[in-house]
C-alpha positions as CSV (number, residue, x, y, z in Angstrom):
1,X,-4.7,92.7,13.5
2,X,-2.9,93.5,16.5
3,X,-6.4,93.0,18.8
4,X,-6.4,89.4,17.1
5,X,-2.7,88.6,18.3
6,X,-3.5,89.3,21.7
7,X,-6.4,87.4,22.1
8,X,-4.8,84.8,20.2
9,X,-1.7,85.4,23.1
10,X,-4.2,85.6,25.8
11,X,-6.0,82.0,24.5
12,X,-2.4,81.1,24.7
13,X,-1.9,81.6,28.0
14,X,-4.6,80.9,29.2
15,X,-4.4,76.8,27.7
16,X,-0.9,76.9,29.1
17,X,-2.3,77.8,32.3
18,X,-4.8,75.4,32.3
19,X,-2.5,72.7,31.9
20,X,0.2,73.6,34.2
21,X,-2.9,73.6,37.0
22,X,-3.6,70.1,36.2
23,X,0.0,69.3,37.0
24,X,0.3,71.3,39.8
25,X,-3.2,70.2,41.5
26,X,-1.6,67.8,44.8
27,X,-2.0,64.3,44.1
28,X,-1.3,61.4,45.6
29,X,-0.6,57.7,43.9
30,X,-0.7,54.4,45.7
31,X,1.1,51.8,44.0
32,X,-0.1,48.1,45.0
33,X,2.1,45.3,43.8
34,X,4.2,42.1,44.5
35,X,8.3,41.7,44.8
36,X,8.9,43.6,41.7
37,X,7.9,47.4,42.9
38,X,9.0,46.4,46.5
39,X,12.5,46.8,45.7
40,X,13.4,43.1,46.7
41,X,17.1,42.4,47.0
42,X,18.0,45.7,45.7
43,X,19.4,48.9,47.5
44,X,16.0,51.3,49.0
45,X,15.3,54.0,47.0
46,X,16.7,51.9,43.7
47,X,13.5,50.4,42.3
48,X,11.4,51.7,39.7
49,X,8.5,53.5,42.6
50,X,11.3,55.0,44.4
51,X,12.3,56.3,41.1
52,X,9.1,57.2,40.0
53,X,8.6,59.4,42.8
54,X,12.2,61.0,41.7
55,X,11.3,61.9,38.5
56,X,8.1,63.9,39.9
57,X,10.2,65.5,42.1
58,X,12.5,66.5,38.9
59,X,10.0,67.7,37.1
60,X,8.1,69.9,39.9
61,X,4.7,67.7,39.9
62,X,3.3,67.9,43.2
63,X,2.4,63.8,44.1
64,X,2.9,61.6,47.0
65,X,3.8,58.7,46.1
66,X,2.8,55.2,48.4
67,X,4.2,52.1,47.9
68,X,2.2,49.6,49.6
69,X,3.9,46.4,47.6
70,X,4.9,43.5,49.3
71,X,7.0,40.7,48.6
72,X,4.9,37.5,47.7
73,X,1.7,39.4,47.3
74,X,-1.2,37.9,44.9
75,X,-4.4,39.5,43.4
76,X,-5.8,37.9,46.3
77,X,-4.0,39.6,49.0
78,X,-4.3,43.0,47.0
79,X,-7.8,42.8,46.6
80,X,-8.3,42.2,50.5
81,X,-6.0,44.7,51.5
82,X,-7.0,47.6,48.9
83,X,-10.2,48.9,50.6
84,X,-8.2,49.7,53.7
85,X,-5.5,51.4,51.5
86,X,-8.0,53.1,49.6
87,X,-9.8,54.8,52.9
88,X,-6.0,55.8,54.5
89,X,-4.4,57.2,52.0
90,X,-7.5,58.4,49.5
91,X,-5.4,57.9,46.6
92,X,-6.1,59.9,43.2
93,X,-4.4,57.3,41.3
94,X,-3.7,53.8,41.6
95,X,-1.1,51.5,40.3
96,X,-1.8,47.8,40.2
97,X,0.8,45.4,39.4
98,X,0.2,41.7,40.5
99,X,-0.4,38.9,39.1
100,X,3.1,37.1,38.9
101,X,2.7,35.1,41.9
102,X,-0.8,33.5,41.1
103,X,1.0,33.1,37.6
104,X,4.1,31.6,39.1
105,X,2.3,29.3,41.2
106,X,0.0,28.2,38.8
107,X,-3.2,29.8,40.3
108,X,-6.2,29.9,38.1
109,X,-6.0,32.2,35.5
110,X,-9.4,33.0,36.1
111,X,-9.3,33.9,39.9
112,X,-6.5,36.5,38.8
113,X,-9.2,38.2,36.5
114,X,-11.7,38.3,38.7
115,X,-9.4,39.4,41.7
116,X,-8.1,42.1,39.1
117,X,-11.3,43.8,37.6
118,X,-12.7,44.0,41.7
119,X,-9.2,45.9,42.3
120,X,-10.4,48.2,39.7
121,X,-13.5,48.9,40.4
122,X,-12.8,49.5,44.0
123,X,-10.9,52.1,43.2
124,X,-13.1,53.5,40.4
125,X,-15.7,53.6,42.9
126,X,-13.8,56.1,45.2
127,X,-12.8,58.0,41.9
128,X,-9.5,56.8,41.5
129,X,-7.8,56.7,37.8
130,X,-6.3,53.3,37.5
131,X,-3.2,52.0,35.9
132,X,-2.8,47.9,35.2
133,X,0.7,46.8,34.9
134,X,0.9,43.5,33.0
135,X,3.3,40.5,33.4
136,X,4.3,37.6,31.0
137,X,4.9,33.9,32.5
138,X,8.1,32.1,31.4
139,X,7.5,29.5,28.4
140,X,8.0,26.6,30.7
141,X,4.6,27.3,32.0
142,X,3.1,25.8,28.8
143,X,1.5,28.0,25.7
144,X,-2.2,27.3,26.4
145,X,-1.2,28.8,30.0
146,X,1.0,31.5,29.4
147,X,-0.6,32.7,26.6
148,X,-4.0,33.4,28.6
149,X,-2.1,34.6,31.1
150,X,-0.5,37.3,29.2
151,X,-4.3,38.2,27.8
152,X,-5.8,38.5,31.3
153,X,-4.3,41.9,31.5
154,X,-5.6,43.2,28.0
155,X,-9.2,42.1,29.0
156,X,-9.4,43.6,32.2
157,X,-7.8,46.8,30.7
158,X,-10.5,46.9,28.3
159,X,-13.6,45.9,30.1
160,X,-12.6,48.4,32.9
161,X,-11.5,50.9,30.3
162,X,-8.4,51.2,32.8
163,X,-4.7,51.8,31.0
164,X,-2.3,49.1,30.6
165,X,1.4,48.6,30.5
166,X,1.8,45.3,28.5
167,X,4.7,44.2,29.7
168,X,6.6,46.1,32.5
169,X,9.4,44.0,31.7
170,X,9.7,44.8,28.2
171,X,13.5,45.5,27.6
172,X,14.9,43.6,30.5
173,X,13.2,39.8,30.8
174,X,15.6,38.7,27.3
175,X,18.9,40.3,29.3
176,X,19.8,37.7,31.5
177,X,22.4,40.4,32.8
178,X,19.4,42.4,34.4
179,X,18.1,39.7,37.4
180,X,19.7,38.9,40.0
181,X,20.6,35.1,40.7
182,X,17.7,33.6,40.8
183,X,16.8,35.0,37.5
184,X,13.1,35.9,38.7
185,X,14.2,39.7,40.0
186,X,15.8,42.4,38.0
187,X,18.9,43.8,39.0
188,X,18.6,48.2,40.2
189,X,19.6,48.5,36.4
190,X,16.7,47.0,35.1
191,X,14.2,49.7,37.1
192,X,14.8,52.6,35.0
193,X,13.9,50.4,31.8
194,X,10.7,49.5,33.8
195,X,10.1,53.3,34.7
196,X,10.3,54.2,31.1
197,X,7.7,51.1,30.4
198,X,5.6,52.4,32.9
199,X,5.6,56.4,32.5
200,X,4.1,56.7,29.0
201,X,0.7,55.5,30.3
202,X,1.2,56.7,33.6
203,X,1.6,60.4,32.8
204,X,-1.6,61.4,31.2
205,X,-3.3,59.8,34.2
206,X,-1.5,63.2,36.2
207,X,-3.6,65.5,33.7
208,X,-6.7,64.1,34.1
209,X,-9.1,65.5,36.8
């Protein structure tokens, strides 16, 4: 009996082991998006990448964090500038949010797809784990509109078998409170609601190998 606790213990050890490695493997994760992970019109080091990278700290994972957003940028300028990104910084995981700004301006919804799913498998094809970050478009954009919009997201997540944050402002776009004045970008309280949107799909992706 005693022979079966220890090799029961050992097992133990050895699956806690095993998991603590996956965590503490060096990783690095590039984070391409728009005005909303760029920390526009808030204080550096307040938005939700900057915080990101905090909370790895916090909790001892090894990862470099890159935050290549930019103001203004579409699934167009992502897509163009991603294979250059990809070859610098040889990211393990990647973080794609855009997609408000082709929304916002009334871009094709189609373009946006297509402009997503090659973002993807760029980085699939250089063995990257993905993470799509999804946006809604305000009502005034029309149903038919906003309502393929919004699915965009959930059929590139599937057909690239990528995870997906549906919302990333789930909990903050109905708090008028939480953007700034001109109601488009969230206030620094809003980005540790969009971390904790975020971080339930994003963690496993730090397991994986």
């Amino acid at each position: 009996m005693l022979v079966l606790l220890k090799k029961l213990s050992v097992g133990a050890l050895l699956t806690l082991a095993a998991s603590a490695s996956a965590y503490s493997a060096p990783k690095t994760v590039l984070v391409v998006g728009d005005s909303l992970s760029a920390e526009y019109g808030i204080a550096r080091g307040s938005g939700w990448v900057s915080l990101l990278e905090q909370k790895l700290k916090a909790e001892k994972i090894d990862a470099r964090v890159v935050n290549a957003s930019i103001s203004g940028e579409t699934t167009s300028g992502g897509r163009a500038r991603l294979p250059a990104l990809l070859g610098q910084h040889r990211p393990d995981i990647v973080v794609i949010e855009l997609g408000a700004n082709d929304g916002l301006r009334g871009l094709p919804v189609a373009s946006a797809e297509a402009n997503l799913r090659s973002m993807i498998s760029m980085a699939q094809q250089k063995e990257a784990r993905v993470l799509l970050v999804g946006m809604r478009m305000p009502p005034n954009y029309g149903r038919a509109y906003t309502e393929r919009f919004f699915g965009m997201f959930k059929t590139v997540s599937s057909e690239t078998r990528s995870p997906l944050v549906p919302f990333m402002l789930e909990g903050v776009a109905d708090k008028p409170t939480l953007f700034q004045q001109d109601r488009l970008h969230p206030t620094a309280d809003a980005h540790p609601i969009i971390l904790s949107n975020i971080w339930p799909q994003f963690a496993p992706l730090l397991k994986k190998q």
